[in-house]
C-alpha positions as CSV (number, residue, x, y, z in Angstrom):
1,X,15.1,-15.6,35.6
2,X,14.4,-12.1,36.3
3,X,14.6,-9.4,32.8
4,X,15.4,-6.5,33.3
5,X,14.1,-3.2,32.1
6,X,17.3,-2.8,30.1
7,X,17.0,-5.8,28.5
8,X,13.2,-5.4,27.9
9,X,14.5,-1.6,26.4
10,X,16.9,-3.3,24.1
11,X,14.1,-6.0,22.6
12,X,11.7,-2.8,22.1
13,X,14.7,-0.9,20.6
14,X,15.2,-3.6,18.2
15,X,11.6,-4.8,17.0
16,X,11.2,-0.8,16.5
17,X,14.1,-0.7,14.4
18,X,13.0,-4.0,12.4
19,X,9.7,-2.0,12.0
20,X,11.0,1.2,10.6
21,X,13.4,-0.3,8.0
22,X,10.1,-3.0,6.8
23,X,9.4,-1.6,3.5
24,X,6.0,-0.9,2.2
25,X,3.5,-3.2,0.1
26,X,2.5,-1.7,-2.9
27,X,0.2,-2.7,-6.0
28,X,0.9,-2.8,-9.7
29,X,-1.4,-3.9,-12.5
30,X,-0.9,-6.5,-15.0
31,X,0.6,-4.0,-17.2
32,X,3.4,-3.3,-15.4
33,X,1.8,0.3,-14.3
34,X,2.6,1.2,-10.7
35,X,-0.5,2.0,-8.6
36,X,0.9,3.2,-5.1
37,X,2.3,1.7,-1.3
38,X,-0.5,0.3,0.5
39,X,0.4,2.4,3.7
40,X,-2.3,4.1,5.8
41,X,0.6,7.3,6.0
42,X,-1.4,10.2,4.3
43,X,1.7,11.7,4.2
44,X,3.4,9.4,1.7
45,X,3.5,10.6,-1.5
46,X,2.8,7.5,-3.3
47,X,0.6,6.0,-0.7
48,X,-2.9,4.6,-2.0
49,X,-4.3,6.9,1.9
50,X,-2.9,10.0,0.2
51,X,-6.1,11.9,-0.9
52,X,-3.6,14.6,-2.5
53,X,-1.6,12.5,-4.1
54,X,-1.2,10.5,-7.3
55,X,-2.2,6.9,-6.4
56,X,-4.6,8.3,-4.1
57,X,-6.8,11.0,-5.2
58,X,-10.2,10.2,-5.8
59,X,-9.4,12.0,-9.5
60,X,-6.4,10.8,-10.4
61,X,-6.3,8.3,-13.6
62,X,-3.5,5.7,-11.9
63,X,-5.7,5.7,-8.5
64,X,-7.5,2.6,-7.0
65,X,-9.6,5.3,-5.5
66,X,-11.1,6.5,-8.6
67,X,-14.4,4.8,-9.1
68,X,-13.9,5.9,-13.0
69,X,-10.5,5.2,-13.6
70,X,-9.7,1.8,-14.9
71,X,-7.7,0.3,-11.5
72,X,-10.8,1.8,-9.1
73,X,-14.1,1.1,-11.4
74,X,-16.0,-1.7,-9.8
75,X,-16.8,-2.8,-13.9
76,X,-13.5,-2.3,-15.4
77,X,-12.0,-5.8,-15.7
78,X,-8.8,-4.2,-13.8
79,X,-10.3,-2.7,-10.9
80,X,-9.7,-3.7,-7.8
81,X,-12.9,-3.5,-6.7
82,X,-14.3,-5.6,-9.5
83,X,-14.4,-9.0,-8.0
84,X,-15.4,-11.1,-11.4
85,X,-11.5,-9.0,-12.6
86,X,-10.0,-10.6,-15.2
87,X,-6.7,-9.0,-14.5
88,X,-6.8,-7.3,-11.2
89,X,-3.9,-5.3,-10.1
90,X,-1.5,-7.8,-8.0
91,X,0.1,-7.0,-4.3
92,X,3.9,-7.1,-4.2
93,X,5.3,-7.6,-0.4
94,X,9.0,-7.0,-0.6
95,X,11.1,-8.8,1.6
């Protein structure tokens, strides 16, 4: 059976549009305290890639990428980059 490059268009249309409406991963601690999307879109506002922006800024206090804030220090028991964390941050995956 011989597919077409309509229907080959129409499964490309689709998967695109199952792509686009995926929503984004994103971390909270323990607390409750919202830490950013885990998106690589450094245009996202609350995306951990944003160096501008809250949840990613290398000075922000509620960034992972803060090596002194308490969700990015490598010592603090909940930083993610901690790996002997006692209550690491957890990754939500909405469906």
């Amino acid at each position: 059976m011989k597919t077409t490059h309509a229907a080959l268009l129409a499964i490309a249309i689709v998967a695109m549009g199952n792509a686009l409406n995926a929503q984004t991963p994103y971390i909270v601690s323990q607390s409750g305290q919202y830490l950013g999307n885990l998106s690589a879109n450094r245009f996202d506002p609350n995306s951990v890639s944003n160096p501008y922006g809250q949840y990613g800024s290398r000075y922000s206090p509620t960034s992972i990428n803060n090596p002194y804030s308490v969700y990015g220090s490598a010592y603090s028991p909940q930083g993610v980059r901690n790996p002997y964390a006692v209550s690491a941050p957890v990754i939500y995956v909405p469906r």
